[in-house]
C-alpha positions in Angstrom: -14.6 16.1 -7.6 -15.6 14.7 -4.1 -19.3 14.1 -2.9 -18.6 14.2 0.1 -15.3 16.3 2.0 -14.9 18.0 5.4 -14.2 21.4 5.8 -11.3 23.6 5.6 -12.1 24.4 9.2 -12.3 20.8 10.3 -9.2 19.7 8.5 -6.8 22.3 9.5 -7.7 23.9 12.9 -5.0 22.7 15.6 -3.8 19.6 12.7 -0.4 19.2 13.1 -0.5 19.6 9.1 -0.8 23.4 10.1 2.2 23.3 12.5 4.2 21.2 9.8 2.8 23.7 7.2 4.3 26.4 9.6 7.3 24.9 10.1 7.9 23.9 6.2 5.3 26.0 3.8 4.5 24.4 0.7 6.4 26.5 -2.1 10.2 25.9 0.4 12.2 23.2 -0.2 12.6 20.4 2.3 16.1 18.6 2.1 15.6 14.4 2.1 18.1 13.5 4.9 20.4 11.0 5.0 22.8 8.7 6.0 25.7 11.5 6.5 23.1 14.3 5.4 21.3 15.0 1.9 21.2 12.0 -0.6 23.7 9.6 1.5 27.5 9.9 3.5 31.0 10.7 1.1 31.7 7.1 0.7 28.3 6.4 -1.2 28.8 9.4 -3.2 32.1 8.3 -4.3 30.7 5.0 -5.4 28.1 6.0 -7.4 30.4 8.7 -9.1 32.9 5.9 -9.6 30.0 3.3 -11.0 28.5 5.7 -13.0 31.8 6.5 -14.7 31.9 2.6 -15.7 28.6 2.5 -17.0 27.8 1.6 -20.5 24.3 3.3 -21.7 22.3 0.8 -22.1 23.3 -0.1 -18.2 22.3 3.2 -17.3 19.4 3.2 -18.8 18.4 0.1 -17.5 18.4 1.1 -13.9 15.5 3.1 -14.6 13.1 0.5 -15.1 11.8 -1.8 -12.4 9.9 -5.1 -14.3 7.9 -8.2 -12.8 9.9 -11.8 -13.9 7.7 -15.1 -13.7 9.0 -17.9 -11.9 9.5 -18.7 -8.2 13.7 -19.1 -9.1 16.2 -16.7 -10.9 17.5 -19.7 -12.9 14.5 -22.3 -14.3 13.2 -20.8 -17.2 9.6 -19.8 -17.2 8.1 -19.3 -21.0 5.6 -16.4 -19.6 9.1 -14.3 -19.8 9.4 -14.9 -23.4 6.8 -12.7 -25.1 7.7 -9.4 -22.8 11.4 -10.1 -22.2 12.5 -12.3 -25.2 14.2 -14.9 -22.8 12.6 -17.3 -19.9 14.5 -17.7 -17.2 14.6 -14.5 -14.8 18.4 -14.2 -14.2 18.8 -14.0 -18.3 16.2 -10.9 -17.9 18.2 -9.4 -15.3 21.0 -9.9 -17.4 19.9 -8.6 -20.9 18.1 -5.1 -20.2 20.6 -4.6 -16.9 17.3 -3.9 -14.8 17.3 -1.6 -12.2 14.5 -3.7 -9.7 12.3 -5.7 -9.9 8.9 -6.2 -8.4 7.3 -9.3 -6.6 3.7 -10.6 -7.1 1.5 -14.0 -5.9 0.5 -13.9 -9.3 4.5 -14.0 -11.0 5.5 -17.0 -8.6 7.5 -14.4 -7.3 6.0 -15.0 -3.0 5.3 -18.7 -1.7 7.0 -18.9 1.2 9.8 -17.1 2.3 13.0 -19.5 2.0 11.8 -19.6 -2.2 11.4 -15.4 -1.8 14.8 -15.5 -0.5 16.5 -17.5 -2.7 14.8 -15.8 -5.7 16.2 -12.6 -4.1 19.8 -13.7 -3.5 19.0 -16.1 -7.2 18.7 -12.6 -9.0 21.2 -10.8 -7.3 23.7 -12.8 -8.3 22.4 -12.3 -11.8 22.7 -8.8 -11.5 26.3 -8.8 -10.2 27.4 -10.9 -12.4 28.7 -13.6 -9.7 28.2 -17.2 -9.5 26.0 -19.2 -7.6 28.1 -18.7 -4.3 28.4 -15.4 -4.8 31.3 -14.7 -6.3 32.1 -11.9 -8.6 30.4 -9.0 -8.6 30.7 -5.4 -9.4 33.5 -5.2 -11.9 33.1 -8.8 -13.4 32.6 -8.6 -17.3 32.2 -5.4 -19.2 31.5 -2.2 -17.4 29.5 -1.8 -14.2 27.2 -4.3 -11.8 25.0 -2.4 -9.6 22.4 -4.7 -7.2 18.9 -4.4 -7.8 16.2 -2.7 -6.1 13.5 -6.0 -5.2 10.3 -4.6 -4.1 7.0 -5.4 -3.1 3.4 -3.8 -2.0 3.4 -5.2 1.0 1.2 -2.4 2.7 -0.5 -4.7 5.5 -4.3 -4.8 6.0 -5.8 -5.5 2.5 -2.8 -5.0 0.4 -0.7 -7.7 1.5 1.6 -9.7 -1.1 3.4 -12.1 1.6 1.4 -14.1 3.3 1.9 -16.3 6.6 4.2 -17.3 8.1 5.5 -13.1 7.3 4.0 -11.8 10.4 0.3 -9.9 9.5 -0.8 -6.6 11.0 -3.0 -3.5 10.2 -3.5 -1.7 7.4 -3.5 1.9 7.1 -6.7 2.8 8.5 -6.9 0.5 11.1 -3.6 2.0 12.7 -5.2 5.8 11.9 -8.0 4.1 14.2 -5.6 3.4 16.5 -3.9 6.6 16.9 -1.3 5.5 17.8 2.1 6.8 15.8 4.1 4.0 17.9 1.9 1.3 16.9 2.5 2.5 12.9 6.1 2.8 13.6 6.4 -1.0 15.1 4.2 -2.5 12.0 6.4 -0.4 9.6 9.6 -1.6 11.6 8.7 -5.5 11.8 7.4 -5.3 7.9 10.4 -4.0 7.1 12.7 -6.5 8.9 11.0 -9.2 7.4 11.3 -8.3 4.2 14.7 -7.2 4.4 15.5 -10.7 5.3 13.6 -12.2 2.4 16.0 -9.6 -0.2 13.4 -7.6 -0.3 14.7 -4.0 -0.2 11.6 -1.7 -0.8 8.4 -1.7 0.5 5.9 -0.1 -1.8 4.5 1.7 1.5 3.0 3.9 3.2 0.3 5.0 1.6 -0.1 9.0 1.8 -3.6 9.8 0.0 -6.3 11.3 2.1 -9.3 9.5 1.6 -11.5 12.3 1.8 -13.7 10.8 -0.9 -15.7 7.7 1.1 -16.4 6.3 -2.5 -12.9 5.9 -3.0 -12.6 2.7 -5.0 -8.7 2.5 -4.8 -7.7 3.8 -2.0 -10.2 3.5 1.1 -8.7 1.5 4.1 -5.1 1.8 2.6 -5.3 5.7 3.6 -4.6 6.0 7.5 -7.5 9.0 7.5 -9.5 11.3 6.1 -7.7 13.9 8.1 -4.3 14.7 7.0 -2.8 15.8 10.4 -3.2 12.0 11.4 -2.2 11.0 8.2 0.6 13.2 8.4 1.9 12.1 11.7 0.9 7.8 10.7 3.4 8.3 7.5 6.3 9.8 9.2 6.1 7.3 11.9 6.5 4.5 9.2 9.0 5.7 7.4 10.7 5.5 10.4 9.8 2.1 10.9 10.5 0.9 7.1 13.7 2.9 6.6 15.4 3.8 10.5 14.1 0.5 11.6 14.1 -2.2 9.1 16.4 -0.6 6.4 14.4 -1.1 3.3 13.3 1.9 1.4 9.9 3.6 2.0 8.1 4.6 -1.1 5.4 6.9 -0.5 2.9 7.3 -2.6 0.3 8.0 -4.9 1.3 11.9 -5.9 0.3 14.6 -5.8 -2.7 12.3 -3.8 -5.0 9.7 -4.5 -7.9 10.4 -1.8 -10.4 12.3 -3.8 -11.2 9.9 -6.3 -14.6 8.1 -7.1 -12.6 6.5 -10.4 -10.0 3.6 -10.5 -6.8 4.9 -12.0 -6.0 0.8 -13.1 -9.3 0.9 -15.4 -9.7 4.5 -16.1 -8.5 8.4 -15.8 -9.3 10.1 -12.5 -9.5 14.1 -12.7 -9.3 15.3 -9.9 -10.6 19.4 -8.9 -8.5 20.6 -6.1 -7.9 24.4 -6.0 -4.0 24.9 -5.3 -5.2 25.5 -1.6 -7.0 22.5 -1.4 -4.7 20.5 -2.3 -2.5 22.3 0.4 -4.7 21.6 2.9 -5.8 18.0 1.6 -3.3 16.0 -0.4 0.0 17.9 0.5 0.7 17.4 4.1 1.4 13.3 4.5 3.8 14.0 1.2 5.7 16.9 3.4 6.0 14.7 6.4 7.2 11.7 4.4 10.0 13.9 2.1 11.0 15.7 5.8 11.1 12.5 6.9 13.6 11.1 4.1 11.2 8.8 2.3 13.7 7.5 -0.4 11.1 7.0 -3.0 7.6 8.7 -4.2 5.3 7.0 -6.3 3.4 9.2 -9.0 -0.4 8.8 -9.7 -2.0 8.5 -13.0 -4.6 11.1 -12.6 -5.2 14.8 -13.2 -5.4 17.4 -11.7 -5.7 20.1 -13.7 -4.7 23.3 -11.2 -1.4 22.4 -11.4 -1.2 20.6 -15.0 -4.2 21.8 -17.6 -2.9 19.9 -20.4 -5.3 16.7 -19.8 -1.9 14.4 -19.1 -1.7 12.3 -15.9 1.1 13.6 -13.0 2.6 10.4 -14.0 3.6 12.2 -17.2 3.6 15.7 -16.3 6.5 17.9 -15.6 4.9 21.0 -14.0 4.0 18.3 -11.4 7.1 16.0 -10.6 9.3 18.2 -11.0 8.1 22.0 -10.7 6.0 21.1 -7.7 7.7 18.3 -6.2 11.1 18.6 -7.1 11.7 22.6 -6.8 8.4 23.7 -4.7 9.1 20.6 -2.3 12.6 20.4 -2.4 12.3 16.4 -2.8 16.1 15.1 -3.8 15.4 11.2 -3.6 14.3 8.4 -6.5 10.3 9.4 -8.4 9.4 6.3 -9.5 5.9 6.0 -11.7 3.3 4.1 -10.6 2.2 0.5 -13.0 3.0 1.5 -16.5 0.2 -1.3 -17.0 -2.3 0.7 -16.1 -5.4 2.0 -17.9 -5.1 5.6 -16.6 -1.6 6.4 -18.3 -2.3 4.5 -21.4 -4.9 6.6 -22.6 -2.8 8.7 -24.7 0.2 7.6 -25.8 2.1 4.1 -26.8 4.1 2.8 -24.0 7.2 3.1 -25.3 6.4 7.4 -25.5 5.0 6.7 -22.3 8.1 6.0 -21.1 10.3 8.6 -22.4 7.5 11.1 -21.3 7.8 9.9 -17.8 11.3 10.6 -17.3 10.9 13.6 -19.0 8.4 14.7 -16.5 11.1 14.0 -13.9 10.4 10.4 -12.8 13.6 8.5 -12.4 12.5 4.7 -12.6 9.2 3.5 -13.9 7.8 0.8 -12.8 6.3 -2.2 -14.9 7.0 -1.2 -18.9 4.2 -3.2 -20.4 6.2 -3.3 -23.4 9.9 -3.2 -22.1 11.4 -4.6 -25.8 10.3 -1.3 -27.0 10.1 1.2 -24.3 14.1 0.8 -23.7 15.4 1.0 -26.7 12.7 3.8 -27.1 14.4 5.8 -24.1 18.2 5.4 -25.2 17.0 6.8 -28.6 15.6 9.7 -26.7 19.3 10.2 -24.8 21.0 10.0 -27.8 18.9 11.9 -29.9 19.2 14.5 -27.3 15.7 14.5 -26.0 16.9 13.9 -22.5 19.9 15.0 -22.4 22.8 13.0 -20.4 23.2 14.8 -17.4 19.6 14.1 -17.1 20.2 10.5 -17.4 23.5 10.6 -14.8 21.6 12.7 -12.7 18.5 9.9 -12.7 20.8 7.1 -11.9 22.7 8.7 -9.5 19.8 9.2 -7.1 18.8 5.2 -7.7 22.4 4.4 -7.0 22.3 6.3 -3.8 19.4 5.0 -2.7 21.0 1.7 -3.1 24.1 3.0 -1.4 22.3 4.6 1.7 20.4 1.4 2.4 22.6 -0.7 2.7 22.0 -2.5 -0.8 25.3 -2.6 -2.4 27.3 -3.5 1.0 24.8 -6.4 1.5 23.3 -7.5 -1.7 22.1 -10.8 -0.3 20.0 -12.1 2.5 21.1 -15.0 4.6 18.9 -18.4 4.8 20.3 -18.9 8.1 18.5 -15.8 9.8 15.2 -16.4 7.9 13.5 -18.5 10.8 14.9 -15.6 13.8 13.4 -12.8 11.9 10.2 -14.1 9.8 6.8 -14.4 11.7 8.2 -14.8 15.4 6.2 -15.0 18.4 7.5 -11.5 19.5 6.3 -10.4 15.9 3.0 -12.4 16.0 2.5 -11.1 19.6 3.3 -7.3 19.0 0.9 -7.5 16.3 -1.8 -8.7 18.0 -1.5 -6.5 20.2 -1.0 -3.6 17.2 -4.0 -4.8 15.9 -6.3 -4.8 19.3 -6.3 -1.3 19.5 -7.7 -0.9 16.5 -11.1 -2.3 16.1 -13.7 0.1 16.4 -17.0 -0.2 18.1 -19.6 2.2 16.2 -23.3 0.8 17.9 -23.9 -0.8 21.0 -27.8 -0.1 21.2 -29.1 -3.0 22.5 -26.2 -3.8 24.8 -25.4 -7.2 22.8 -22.0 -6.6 23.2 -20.1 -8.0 24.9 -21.5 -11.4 24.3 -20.3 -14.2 26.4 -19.3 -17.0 24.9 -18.7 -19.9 26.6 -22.0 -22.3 25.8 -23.5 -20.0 23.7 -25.1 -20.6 20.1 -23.4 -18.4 17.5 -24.2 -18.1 13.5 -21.5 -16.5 11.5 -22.7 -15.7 8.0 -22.2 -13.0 5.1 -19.0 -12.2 3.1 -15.6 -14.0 2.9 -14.6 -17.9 3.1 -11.8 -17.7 4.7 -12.6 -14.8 6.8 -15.9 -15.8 8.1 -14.2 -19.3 8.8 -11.4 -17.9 11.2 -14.2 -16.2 12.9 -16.4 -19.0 13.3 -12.7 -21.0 14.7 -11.9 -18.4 16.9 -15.7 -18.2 18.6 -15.3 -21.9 18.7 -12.1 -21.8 20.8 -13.4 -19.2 22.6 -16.0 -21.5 24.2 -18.9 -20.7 21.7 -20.9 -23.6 19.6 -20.7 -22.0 15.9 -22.4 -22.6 12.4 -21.2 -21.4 9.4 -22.9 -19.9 6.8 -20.6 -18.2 3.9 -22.7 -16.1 1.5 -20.3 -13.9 -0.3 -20.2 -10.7 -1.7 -23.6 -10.7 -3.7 -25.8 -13.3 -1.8 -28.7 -14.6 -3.4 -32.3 -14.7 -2.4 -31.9 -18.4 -1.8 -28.5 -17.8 0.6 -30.4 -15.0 2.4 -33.2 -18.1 3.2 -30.8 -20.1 4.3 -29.1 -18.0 6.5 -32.1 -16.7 8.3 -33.5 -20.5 8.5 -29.6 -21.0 9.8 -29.9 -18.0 12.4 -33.4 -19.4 14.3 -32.7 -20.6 17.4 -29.1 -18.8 17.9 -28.4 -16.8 20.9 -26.5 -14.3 18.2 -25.6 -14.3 14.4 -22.6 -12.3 13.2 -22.8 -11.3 10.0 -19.9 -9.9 8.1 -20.2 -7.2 4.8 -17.4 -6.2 2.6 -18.0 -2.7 0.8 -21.5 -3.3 0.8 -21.7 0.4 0.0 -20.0 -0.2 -3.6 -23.5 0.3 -5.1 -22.1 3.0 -7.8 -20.5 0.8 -9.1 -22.7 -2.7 -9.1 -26.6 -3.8 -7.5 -24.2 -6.6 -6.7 -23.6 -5.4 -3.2 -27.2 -4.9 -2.5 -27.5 -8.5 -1.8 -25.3 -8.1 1.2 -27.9 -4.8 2.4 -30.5 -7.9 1.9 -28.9 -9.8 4.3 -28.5 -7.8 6.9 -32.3 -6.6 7.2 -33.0 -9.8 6.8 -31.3 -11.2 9.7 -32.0 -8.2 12.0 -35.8 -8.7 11.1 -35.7 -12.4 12.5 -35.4 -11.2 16.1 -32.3 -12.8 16.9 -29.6 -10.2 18.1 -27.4 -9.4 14.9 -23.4 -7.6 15.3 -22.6 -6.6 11.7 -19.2 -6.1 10.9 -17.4 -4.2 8.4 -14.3 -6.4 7.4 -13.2 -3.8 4.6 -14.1 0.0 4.5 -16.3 1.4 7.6 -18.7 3.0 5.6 -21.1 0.2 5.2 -22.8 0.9 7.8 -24.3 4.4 6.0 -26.0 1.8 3.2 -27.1 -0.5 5.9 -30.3 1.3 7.5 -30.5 0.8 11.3 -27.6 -1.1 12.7 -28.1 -1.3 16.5 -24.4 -3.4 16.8 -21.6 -2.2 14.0 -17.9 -2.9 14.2 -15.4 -1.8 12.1 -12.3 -4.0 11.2 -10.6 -1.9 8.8 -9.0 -5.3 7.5 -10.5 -9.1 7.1 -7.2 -10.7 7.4 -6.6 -13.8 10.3 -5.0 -11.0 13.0 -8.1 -8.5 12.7 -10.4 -11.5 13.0 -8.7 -12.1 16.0 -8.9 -9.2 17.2 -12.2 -8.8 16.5 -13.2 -12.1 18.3 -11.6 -10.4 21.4 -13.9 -7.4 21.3 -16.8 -9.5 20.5 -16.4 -11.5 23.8 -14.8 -8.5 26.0 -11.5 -10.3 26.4 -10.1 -6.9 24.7 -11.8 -3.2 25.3 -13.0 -1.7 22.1 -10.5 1.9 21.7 -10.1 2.1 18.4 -11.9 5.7 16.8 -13.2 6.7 14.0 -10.4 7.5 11.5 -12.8 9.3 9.0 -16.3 10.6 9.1 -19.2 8.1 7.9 -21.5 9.9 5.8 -25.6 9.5 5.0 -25.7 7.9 1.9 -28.6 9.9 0.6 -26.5 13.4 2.3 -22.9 13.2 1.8 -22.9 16.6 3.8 -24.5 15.1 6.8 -22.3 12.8 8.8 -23.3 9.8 10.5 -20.6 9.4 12.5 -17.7 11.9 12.8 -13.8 11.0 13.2 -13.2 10.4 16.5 -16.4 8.3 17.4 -15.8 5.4 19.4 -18.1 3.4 21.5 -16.5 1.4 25.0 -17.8 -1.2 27.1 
């Protein structure tokens, strides 16, 4: 259960969660539209009728599993592969389990640059559709049916981000609830999406939908747009506009039945969370209504509890009163439930994987994502369809909404991306720009005291200290262009005694230090981030004027005693900095607010600051 959560009143009075909640209550169902109305247009019915029909089992059931593959190309084998998939090279994955997607990480090779994401894209394609390295072939080729794969990525923006530059960067989640702006969220959503699409990338992992209610969060934080779920209501319709209307890759919303009111870390452990039916009403269920009105093609489940809906001590992940008695019939949800990281700690607790996996689609989940033990979770599932366990209209039914989904966005008509469009979609100066600006509107000025702000920087003496290499670097560069003379002082996210010296000795003499913290109010979890509380007393107390700012989650601030000049980022990559550099030095007007109230630390029921705060020049 939350510490810390606003009140009914707050949360609902005037929301447009209570207008959407009027206009669709929770308990009526809520068709997903699409292309042609519900679940995609006549002709992609009659395909996937007409694929399914061709479809050995084992092909079916492989479309309901979505796996990472190591290596940066479909074709050079990469011996990682062997001990989960039994082969090396990617393509001879696809080809062997007849995968329904796959899913792209830094860590798999799978994202260096975009030209190698989009030939790994069009690389396993072709693997799937059985064609040859032009292309040719494809559905029909070999023994019964080739259906293109669903490639996706978390590619949220802000601190989730898989694809780095030259991919155009923008806001996160929070940052755009700070900016208010449900234009703003549907241009990042609509640019993301492009990009991607243009890699082969046909689902973004996105938005986000949990309410972070809980300001302890350690999962979620800055990847929720708000605390409030009117404005996170209103933020995730807008992007699955953007993702789905705009840049035609699929939108999967997730984590449900919501993810906000945790204090525990569903990848390490098993969140409960308390919500009465009406709280989670009120809470958790509007940004899930707004998304399935919206169409979202995909929801991600959540491997946590919550007991008023489920009492049987299994996560939603694996519960059927959940994903299908309250999001399929109470919800009215008709698009593709796809589990959350079967890798994870909080739906391993129980059972083996492969049970885990039969469980899930049992529960109503139609693709799960990430089998740690794929050798034994698929045969483990076509046992359960011929044994009867889930029956075969079950099965159909399952791979007739992935199908669609494929269908409606344009996935089987245009399986692969073109290399020569890469460069005219990917990181252009009209993206770069637009996000820039995006991303100016977003930085929020909490205290101005002492007037410090804004600081003029042409010939001035500048330290920048605290947490992040990179990030205190691009700050430091863009002071420096700015006109400023800048020293650098990185000391991370647990400085010592001796790096808290050095930056005071570092800050005499400066006309300003900025200092930058990162969570510094994880103390529940480690004494680690009290070194960057050190810090900032200790600069404030050497008399030269100090501007903290929270790169990460806003709530620093609460564990930092009196901070005369706070600003809130929301985000550490290059284009907040930027941002934040303009605000610094009044080229750009601080306007972003307050997406969720900032609580005492000592008083969760006493807030600091309330949503909507915003300081101005």
């Amino acid at each position: 259960m939350s510490q810390y959560r606003p009140s009914r009143r707050t949360v609902v009075t005037g929301s447009a969660a209570a207008v959407l909640a009027a206009a669709t209550p929770v308990g009526h169902a809520v068709a997903s539209p699409g292309p042609g109305g519900p679940g995609g247009d006549g002709r992609h019915r009659a395909w996937a009728r007409k694929t399914l029909r061709e479809m050995t089992l084992e092909q079916k059931v492989g479309q309901l599993f979505v796996q990472h593959v190591y290596g940066s190309d479909a074709t050079t084998p990469d011996q990682r592969n062997v001990p989960l998939y039994g082969v090396a090279a990617p393509a001879d994955v696809i080809r062997r389990y007849h995968l329904g997607g796959v899913c792209y990480f830094a860590w798999t090779d799978s994202v260096r640059d975009p030209e190698q994401i989009l030939g790994l894209s069009n690389g396993l394609q072709r693997a799937a559709l059985g064609a040859d390295r032009h292309g040719r072939g494809g559905p029909g080729r070999g023994k019964g049916a080739r259906v293109p794969l669903t490639i996706s990525v978390d590619q949220e923006q802000g601190v989730v981000t898989r694809i780095g530059p030259p991919a155009t960067q923008l806001p996160g989640s929070m940052a755009l609830g700070a900016g208010r702006s449900a234009t703003d969220a549907r241009t990042a959503a609509a640019i993301t999406g492009r990009e991607l699409r243009a890699m082969g990338i046909t689902t973004d992992f996105a938005p986000v939908c949990d309410v972070n209610v809980n300001p302890l969060n350690p999962v979620i934080g800055t990847r929720s747009f708000s605390s409030r779920p009117e404005l996170a209501a209103e933020m995730v319709r807008a992007q699955v506009r953007g993702y789905q209307r705009d840049g035609s890759v699929s939108s999967s919303g997730k984590h449900f039945p919501g993810h906000g009111d945790t204090a525990t870390d569903s990848h390490v452990a098993f969140p409960v969370i308390t919500h009465s039916r009406e709280e989670w009403e009120e809470l958790d269920a509007p940004p899930f209504v707004a998304a399935i009105a919206e169409g979202i093609d995909m929801i991600m489940t959540a491997h946590l509890a919550m007991p008023a809906f489920d009492d049987s001590g299994d996560p939603a992940t694996l519960s059927r009163p959940i994903l299908t008695g309250l999001l399929r019939e109470e919800l009215g949800y008709e698009g593709v439930i796809i589990t959350d990281s079967l890798e994870m700690e909080g739906v391993r607790q129980k059972y083996g994987d492969a049970e885990v996996a039969v469980r899930a689609l049992e529960a109503g989940a139609d693709q799960l994502l990430m089998s740690p033990a794929l050798q034994k979770a698929l045969p483990a599932v076509v046992a359960a369809v011929e044994s009867g366990r889930i029956s075969r209209r079950e099965l159909d039914a399952k791979v007739t909404r992935v199908l669609l989904m494929k269908a409606r966005r344009g996935v089987v008509d245009h399986p692969y991306s073109d290399p020569a469009r890469l460069a005219s979609v990917v990181g252009t100066p009209r993206n770069v720009a637009a996000a820039d600006a995006i991303t100016d509107r977003t930085t929020t000025l909490v205290t101005n005291d002492d007037g410090v702000l804004p600081m003029t920087a042409a010939g001035a003496s500048v330290l920048v200290t605290g947490w992040g290499a990179t990030t205190t670097k691009t700050v430091a560069d863009e002071l420096t262009a700015a006109g400023a003379t800048t020293t650098l002082s990185t000391t991370g996210a647990s400085p010592t005694d001796a790096q808290i010296a050095s930056a005071v000795a570092a800050a005499r003499g400066k006309d300003a230090v900025v200092v930058l913290t990162m969570k510094a109010w994880d103390t529940a979890v480690t004494d680690k981030t009290r070194g960057q509380q050190k810090l900032v007393a200790a600069l404030q107390a050497s008399g030269v004027p100090t501007v903290v700012v929270a790169v990460r989650d806003p709530y620093d601030i609460a564990h930092l005693g009196d901070v005369p000049t706070y600003l809130a980022t929301y985000a550490y990559n290059a284009v907040a900095m930027g941002a934040l550099v303009r605000v610094l030095t009044g080229e750009v007007e601080p306007t972003g607010t307050l997406p969720v109230d900032i609580p005492a630390a000592d008083d969760p029921g006493t807030v600091l600051y309330p949503f909507g705060h915003g300081l101005r020049y």
